[in-house]
Structure formats: structure tokens, C-alpha cells
C-alpha beads as a LAMMPS data file, in Angstrom:
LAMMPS data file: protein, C-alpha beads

331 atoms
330 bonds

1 atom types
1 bond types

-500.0 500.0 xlo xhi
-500.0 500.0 ylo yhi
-500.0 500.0 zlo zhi

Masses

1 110.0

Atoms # bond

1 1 1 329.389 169.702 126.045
2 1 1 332.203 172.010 125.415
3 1 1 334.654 174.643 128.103
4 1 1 333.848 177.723 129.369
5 1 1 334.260 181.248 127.858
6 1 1 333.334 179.151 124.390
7 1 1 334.785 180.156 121.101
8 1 1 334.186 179.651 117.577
9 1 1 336.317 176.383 117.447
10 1 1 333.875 174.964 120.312
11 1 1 330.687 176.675 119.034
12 1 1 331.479 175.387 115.543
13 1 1 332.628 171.680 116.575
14 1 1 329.129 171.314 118.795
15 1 1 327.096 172.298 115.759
16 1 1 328.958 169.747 113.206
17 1 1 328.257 166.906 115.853
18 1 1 324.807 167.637 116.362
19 1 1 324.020 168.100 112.494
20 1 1 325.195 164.653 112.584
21 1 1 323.404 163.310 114.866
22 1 1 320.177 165.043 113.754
23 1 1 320.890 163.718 110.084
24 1 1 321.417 160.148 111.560
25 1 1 317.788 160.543 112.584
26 1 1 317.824 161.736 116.218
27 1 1 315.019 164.270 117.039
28 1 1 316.588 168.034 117.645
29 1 1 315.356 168.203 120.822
30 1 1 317.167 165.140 121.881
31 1 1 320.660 166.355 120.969
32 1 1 321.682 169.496 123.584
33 1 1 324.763 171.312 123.945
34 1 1 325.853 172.619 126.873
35 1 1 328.299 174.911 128.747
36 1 1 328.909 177.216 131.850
37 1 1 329.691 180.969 131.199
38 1 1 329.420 183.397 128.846
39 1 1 330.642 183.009 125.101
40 1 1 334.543 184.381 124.894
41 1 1 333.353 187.340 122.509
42 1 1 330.444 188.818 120.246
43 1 1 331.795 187.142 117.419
44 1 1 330.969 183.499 119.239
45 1 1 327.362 184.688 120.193
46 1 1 326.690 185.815 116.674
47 1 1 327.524 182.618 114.972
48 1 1 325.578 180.629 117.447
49 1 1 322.756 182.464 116.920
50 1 1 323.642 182.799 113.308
51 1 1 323.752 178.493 113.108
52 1 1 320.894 177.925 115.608
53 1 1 322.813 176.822 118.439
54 1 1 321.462 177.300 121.926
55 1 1 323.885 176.674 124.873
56 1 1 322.542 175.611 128.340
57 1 1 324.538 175.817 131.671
58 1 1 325.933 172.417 132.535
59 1 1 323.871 171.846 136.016
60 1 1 320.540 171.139 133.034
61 1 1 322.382 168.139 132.512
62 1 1 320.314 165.249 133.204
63 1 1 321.965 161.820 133.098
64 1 1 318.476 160.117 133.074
65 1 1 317.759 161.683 129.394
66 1 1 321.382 162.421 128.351
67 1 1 322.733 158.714 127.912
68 1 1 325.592 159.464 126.146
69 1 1 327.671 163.134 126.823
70 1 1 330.782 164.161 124.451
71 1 1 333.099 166.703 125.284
72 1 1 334.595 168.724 122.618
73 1 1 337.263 171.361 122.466
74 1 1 338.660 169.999 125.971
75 1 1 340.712 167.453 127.107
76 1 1 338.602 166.466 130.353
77 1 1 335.397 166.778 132.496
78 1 1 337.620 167.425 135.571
79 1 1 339.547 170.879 133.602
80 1 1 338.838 174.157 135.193
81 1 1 337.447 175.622 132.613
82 1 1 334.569 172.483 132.470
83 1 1 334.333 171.326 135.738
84 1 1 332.112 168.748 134.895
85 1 1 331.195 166.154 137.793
86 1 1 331.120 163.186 135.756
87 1 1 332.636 161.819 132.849
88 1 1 332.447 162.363 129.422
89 1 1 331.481 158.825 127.129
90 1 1 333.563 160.229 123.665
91 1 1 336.469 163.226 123.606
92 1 1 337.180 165.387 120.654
93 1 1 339.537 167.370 121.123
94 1 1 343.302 168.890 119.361
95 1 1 345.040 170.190 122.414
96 1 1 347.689 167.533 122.840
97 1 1 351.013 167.646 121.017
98 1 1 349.961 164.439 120.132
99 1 1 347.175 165.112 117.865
100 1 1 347.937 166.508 114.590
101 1 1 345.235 168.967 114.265
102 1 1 345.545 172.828 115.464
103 1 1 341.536 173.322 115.807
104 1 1 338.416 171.211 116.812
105 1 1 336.956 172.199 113.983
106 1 1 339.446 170.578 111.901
107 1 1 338.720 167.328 113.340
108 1 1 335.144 167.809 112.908
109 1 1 335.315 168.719 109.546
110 1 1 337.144 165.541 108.323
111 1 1 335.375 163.183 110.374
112 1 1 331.573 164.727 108.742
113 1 1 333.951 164.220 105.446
114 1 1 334.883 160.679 105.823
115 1 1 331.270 159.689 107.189
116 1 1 329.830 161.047 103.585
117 1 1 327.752 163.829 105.392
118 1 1 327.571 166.941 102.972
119 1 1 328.339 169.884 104.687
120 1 1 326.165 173.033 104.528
121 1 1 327.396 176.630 103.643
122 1 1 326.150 177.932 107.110
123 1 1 328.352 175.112 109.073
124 1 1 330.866 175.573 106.855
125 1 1 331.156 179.236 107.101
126 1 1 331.304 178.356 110.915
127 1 1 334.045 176.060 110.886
128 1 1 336.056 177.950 108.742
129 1 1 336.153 180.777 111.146
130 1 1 336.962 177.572 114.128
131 1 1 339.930 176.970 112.658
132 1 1 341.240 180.614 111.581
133 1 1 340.399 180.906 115.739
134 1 1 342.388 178.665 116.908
135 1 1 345.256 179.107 114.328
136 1 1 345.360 182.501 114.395
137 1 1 343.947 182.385 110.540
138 1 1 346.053 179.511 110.016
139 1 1 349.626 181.275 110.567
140 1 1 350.492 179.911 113.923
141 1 1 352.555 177.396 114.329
142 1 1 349.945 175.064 115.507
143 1 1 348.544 174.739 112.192
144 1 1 349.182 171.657 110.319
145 1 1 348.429 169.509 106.641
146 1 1 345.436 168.389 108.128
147 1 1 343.886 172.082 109.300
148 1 1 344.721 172.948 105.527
149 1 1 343.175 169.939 103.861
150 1 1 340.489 171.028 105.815
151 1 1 339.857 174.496 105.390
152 1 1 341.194 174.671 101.601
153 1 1 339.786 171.393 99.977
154 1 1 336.678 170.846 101.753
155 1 1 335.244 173.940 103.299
156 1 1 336.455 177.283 101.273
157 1 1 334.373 176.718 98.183
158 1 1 330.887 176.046 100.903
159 1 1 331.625 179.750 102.706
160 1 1 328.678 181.546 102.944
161 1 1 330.621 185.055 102.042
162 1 1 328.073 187.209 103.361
163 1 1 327.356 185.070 106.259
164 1 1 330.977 184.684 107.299
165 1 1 331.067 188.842 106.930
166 1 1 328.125 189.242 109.207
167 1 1 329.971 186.953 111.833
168 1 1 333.116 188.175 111.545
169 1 1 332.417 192.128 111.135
170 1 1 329.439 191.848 114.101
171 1 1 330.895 194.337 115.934
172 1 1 334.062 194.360 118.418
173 1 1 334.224 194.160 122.054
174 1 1 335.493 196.450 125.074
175 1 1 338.245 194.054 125.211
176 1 1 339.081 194.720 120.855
177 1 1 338.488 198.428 121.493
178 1 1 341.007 198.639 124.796
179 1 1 343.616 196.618 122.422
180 1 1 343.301 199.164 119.567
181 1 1 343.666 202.281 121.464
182 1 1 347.052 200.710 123.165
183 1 1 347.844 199.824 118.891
184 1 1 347.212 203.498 117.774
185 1 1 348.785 205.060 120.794
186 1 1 351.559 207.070 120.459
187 1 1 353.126 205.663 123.148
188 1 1 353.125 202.270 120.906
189 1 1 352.520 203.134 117.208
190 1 1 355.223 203.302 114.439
191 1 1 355.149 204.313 110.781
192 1 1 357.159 205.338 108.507
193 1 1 356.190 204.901 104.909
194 1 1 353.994 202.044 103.862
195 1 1 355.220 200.246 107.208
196 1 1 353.384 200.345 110.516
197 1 1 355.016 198.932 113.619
198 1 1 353.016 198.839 117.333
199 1 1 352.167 197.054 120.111
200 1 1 349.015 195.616 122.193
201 1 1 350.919 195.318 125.335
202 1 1 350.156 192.616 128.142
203 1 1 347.442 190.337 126.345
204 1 1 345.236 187.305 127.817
205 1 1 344.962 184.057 126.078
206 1 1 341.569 184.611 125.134
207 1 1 342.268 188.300 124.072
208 1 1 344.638 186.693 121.518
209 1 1 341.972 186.478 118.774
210 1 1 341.953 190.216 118.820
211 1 1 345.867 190.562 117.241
212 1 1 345.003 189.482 113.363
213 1 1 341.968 192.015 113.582
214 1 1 344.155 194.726 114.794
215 1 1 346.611 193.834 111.986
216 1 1 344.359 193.842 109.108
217 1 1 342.540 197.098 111.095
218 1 1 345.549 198.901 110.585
219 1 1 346.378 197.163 107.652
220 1 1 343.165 199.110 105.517
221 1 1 345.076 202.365 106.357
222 1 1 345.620 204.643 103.049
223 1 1 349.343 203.546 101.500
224 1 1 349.842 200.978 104.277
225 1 1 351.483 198.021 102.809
226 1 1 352.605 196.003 105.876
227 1 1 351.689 196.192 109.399
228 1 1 353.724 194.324 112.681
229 1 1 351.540 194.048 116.201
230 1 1 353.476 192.777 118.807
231 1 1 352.087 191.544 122.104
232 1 1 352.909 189.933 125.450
233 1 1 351.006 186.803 125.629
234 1 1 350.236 184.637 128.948
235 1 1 349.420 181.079 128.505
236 1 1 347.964 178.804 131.152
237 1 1 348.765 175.044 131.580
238 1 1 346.432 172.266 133.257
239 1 1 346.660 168.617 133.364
240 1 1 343.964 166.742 133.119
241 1 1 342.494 167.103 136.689
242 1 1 342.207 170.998 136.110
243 1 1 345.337 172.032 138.298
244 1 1 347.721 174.620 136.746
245 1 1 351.146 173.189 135.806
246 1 1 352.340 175.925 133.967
247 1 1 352.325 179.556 133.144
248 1 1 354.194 180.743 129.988
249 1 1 354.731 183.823 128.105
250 1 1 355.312 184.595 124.797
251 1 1 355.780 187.392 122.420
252 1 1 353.556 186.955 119.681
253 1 1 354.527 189.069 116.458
254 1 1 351.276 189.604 114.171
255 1 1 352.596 190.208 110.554
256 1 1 349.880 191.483 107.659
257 1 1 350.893 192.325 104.038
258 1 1 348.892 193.460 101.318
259 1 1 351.477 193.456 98.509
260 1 1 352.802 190.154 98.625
261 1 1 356.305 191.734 97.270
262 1 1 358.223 190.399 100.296
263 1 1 357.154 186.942 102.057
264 1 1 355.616 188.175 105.826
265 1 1 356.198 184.259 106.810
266 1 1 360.005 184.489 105.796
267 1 1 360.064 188.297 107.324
268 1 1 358.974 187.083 110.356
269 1 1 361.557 184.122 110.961
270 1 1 364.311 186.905 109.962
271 1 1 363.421 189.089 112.637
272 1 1 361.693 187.085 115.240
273 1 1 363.951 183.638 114.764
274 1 1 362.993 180.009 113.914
275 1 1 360.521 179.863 116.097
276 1 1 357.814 182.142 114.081
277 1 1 356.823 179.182 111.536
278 1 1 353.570 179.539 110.831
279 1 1 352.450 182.128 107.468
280 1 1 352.590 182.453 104.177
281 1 1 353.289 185.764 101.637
282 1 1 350.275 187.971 103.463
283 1 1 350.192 187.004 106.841
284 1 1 352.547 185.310 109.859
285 1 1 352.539 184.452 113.646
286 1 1 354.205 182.836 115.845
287 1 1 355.713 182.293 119.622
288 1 1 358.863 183.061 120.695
289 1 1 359.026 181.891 124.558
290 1 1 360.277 184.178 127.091
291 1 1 362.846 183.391 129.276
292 1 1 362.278 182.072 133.041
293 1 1 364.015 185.219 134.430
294 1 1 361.789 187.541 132.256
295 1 1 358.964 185.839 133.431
296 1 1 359.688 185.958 137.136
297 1 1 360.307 189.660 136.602
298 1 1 357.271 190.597 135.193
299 1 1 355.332 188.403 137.648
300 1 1 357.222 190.468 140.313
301 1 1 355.915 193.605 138.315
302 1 1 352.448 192.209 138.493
303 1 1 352.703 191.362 142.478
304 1 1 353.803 194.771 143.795
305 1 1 351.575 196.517 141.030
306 1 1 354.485 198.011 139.310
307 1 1 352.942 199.437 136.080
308 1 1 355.988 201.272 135.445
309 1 1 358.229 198.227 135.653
310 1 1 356.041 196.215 133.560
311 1 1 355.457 199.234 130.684
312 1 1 359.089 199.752 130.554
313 1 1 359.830 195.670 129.776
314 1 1 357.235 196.015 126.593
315 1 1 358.458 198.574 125.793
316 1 1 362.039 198.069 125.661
317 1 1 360.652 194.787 123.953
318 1 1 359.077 196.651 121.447
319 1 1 361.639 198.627 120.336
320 1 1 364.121 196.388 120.318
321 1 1 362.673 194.716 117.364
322 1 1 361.474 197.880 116.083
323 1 1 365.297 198.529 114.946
324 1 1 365.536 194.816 113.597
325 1 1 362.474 195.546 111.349
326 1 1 364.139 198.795 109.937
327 1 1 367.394 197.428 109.600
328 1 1 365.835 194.681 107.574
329 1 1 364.133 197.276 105.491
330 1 1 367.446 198.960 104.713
331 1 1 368.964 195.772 103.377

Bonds

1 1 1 2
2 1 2 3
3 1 3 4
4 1 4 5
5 1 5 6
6 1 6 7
7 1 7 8
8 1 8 9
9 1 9 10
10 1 10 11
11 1 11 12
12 1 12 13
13 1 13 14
14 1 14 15
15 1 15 16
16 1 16 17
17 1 17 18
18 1 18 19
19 1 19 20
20 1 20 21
21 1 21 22
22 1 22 23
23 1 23 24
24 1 24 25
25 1 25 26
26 1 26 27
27 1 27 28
28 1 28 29
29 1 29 30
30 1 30 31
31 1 31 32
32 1 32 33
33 1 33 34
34 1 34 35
35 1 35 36
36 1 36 37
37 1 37 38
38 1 38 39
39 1 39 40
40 1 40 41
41 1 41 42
42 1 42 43
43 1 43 44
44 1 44 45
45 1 45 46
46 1 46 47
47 1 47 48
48 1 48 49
49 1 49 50
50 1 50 51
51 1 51 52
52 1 52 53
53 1 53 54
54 1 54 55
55 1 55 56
56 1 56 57
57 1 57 58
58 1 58 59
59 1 59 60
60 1 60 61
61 1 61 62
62 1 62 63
63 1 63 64
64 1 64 65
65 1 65 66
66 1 66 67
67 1 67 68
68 1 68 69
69 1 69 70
70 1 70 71
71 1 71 72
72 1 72 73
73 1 73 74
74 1 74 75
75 1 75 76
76 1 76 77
77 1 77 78
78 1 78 79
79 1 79 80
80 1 80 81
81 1 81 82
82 1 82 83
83 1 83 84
84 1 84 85
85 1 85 86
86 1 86 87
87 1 87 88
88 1 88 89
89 1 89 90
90 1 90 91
91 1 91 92
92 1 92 93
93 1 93 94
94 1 94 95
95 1 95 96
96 1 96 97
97 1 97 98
98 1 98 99
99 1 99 100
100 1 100 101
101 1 101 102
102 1 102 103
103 1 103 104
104 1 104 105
105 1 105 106
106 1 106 107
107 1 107 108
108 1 108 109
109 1 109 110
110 1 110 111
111 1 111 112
112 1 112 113
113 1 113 114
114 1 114 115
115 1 115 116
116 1 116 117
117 1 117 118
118 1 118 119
119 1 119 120
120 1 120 121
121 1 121 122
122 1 122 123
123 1 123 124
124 1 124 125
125 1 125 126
126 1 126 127
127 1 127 128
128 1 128 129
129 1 129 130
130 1 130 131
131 1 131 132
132 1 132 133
133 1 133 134
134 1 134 135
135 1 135 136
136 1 136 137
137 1 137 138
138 1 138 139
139 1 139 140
140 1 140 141
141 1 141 142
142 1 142 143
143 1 143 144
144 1 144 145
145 1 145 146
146 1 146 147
147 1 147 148
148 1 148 149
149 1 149 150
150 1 150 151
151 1 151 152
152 1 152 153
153 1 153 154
154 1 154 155
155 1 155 156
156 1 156 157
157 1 157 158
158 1 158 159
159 1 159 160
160 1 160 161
161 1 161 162
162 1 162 163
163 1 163 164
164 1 164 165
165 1 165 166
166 1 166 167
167 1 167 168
168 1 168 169
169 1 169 170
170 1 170 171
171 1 171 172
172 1 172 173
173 1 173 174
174 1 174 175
175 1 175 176
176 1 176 177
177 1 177 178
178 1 178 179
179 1 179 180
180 1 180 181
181 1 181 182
182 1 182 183
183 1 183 184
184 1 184 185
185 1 185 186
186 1 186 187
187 1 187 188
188 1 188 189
189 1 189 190
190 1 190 191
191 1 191 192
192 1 192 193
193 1 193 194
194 1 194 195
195 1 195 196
196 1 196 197
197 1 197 198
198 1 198 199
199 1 199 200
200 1 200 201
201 1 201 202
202 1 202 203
203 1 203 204
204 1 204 205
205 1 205 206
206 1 206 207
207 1 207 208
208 1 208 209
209 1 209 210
210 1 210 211
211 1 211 212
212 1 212 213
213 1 213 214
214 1 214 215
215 1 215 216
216 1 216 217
217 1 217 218
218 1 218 219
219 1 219 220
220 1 220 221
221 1 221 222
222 1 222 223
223 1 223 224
224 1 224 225
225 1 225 226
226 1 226 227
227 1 227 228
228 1 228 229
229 1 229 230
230 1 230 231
231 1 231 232
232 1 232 233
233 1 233 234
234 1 234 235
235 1 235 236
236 1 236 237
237 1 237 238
238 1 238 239
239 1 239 240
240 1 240 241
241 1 241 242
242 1 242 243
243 1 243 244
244 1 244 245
245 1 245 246
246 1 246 247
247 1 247 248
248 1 248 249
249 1 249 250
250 1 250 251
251 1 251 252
252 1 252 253
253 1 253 254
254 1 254 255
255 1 255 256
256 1 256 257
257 1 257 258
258 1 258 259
259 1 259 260
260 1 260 261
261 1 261 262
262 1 262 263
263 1 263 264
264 1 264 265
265 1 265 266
266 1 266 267
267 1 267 268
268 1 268 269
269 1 269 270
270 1 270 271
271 1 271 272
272 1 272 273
273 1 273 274
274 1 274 275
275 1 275 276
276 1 276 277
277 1 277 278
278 1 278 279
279 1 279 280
280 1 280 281
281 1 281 282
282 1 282 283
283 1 283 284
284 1 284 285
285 1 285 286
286 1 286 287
287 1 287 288
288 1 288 289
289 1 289 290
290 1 290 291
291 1 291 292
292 1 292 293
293 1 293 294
294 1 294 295
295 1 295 296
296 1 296 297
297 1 297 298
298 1 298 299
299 1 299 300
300 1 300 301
301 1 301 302
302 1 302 303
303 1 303 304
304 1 304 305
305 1 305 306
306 1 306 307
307 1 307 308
308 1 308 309
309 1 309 310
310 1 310 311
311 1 311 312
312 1 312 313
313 1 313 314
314 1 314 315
315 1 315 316
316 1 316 317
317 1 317 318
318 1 318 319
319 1 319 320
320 1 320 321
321 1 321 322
322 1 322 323
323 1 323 324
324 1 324 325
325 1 325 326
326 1 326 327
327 1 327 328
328 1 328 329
329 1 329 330
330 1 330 331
């Protein structure tokens, strides 16, 4: 059983548990995975129907034939996004600053690893793209030695290239294609030279996914040698009883090279702060919290439907570390 609007990371997790179980001699049929809602975008449908997973809605759940239920990629039965009456037997899950992982997959990877279970290039494939998910392609600062173990050591050399291209490539959603046209507005986009600086604007937590694709979008562009996305994020908090304790925003800088001659990672922390840690020579993201008064001003914004107000906050956002990029550049 897994959260609502399921991704990769949950999609991927479910199938690892289940080839498991099936190679520890448990008939298919008796090993179901289920969830309410639709999957969070193409990209999640095709690998399930890539891998052979079939979801069902969680009111199928029969506690007469399901004995045992596990909950992956969520903390509780009782979250809003699972709503689950009941509880779960076994939890696997990495969204607790106490667990050292920055993906399900992760997790399910090393356990299948430890328990001697040889994964296939299809699951593997799968779980790779879990953990780039969840990590945004391991550059967040979420990602840790263990998401690296797993996604270097164990599962690179099993990806199914053309598999993982079909997934990946399947096509992009209203929700990409309203992101893009904000990126390659005028109103947003910056080049000059090989460098392109822009913007996605006011983004979703789920919509996140979205800013590495727009990067490396952009990033195929003839002479185009490194590309910055910037975007408002909104993150939402629950304890484990499903009510909202937080809401936090973030800018999240999306940093793509293709030459490698200067370190996006140490570009980012330059112009974004100490806070961007994730990355390496090609590719960097991070948070960088916004302040409480921001926050209560955009919320304001959002209230009294001032579009104005809140374009005019991104934007003066935007530009603001527009000129730190350049300046940078002129060093």
C-alpha cells in the first residue's frame, strides 16, 4: 500500500517488495498493491505498466485475505494523502530526518541487496528513476552515502537504457508543458551567450519533478552550455495523524552544465548560499527557505487573488539573482 498521487519512488518500492515476496514463493495473485488516486504524472503510469504493476483503490482491501498490509513511501495509515482506516503491520519509508535515506527506493534497493535477491534490469531501471525522483537526480540535499551506494554500485550497471528512455521520454504532461511556456517566456527567460537564466514561477510539490526536465530541456539548446531554473516551491507538513503542521516555501535553483569547466554544485553555493548542497560538476539543487514575512506576504497575495503582487515578488526574486549569476560570470 503506498500514498496518493503515487510516484516513481512509491511505484518502484511496491514492485521491489512484491518481487520479493513472489520470489519467496507467494503466488502473484496473493501479493496486491494498492492506492487511492491517480498516479502523480505519465511518467509513473508508464513504468507501472512498463514493470507490470497494477494499482487498486484502497476500499478492495480485504483484511480477511490481506493478513499482513505494508505501507511504503509514507509515514502512516492515518496521513492525508493515505487515509487508510486501519493500520499498517511493517513501514518503509525515508521521510524522517531520522532516516538516512533520501528515496524509498533506496531502502528497497539495499534491503533486496542484503537479502541476496538479484535484481532485474526492468526493476532496476525503475528504481533508479525512484531515487533520481525523490532527489531531484540525486542533487538535492536530501541525498545521502546510502542513495549513492545505491544507485552507483548496485543498480547503474542493471539499467535497462532503452527501457529507462521509454519511461522517462513517455511524453510530458499539461502540468510540464504550463512550466515550460512560463521557462521560455519572455517575461522569464535570460540568455546571453552559452548561459540561460529563467524561471517556472509558483510551483507545487508534486510539480517539482518537472524543474531538472526543464533544465536539461533547455539545456539541448544549440551553444547552450549552462542553464539556471529558478522556482517558488510550497511544501506541506503533516504529523502522523494527517493534520498540517506546516507550510514552507522555498526557492529552488535548478543548475545543468554540459561542459563540466566550472563545478554547477560549487556555482550554486556561490550564488544561492550554503544551503544549496546537493550536486556535483553537471548538475545542482537545493532549498533556500524563505523568510516568515515573505511567506505571509505571498499567502496574502494568494488570499485577495493578487496576481500582480505575487508576479512582482518572483520576479524581483528572479532578478535579483539574475545579477549575482552575471557578476559571477565576470569574475
Amino acid at each position: 500500500m503506498t500514498h496518493k498521487k503515487r510516484d516513481p519512488d512509491a511505484i518502484a518500492s511496491c514492485a521491489a517488495l512484491k518481487r520479493w515476496f513472489r520470489n519467496q514463493g507467494i503466488k502473484n495473485e496473493n501479493i496486491e498493491i494498492f492506492a487511492d488516486g491517480d498516479p502523480i504524472s505519465r511518467e509513473t503510469k508508464v513504468m507501472a505498466d512498463k514493470i507490470g504493476i497494477e494499482v487498486y483503490p484502497l476500499k478492495e482491501i480485504d483484511r480477511r485475505k490481506h493478513k499482513v498490509i505494508i505501507l511504503l513511501d509514507a509515514a502512516s495509515t492515518k496521513q492525508a494523502n493515505v487515509r487508510f482506516k486501519g493500520e499498517a503491520n511493517l513501514i518503509i519509508d525515508h521521510h524522517s530526518d531520522e532516516v538516512p535515506y533520501g528515496s524509498t527506493a533506496t531502502i528497497m534497493t539495499l534491503l533486496l541487496t542484503v537479502l541476496g535477491y538479484e535484481i532485474e534490469e526492468d526493476l532496476a531501471t525503475a528504481l533508479t528513476i525512484g531515487i533520481d525522483t525523490d532527489t531531484d537526480n540525486r542533487t538535492s540535499k536530501k541525498v545521502t552515502k546510502f542513495d549513492t551506494l545505491a544507485y552507483r554500485k548496485i543498480l547503474s550497471s542493471l539499467v535497462d537504457d532503452r527501457l529507462w528512455k521509454e519511461i522517462v521520454d513517455c511524453g510530458y504532461t499539461a502540468s510540464f508543458r504550463g512550466m515550460l511556456s512560463k521557462a521560455i517566456s519572455k517575461k522569464y527567460f535570460f540568455k546571453k551567450e552559452s548561459t540561460i537564466i529563467t524561471g517556472a514561477g509558483y510551483v507545487k510539490e508534486a510539480q517539482r519533478i518537472y524543474l531538472p526536465k526543464i533544465a536539461n530541456f533547455l539545456l539541448d539548446e544549440e551553444g547552450v552550455e549552462k542553464v539556471i531554473v529558478i522556482a517558488i516551491v510550497e511544501h506541506e507538513t503533516a504529523d502522523k495523524e494527517g493534520n498540517v503542521i506546516s507550510y514552507e516555501k522555498f526557492i529552488i535553483p535548478t543548475t545543468r552544465s554540459s561542459t563540466g569547466t566550472e563545478n554547477a554544485a560549487d556555482l550554486n553555493r556561490r550564488i544561492f548560499g550554503k544551503t544549496v548542497t546537493g550536486g556535483d560538476t553537471f548538475k545542482s539543487s537545493g532549498e533556500l527557505p524563505l523568510k516568515n514575512g515573505d511567506i505571509k506576504f505571498i499567502e496574502r497575495a494568494k488570499k485577495h487573488k493578487n496576481k500582480e503582487a505575487l508576479e512582482g515578488y518572483f520576479l524581483d526574486i528572479l532578478n535579483r539573482y539574475k545579477e549575482k549569476i552575471l557578476e559571477e560570470e565576470t569574475k
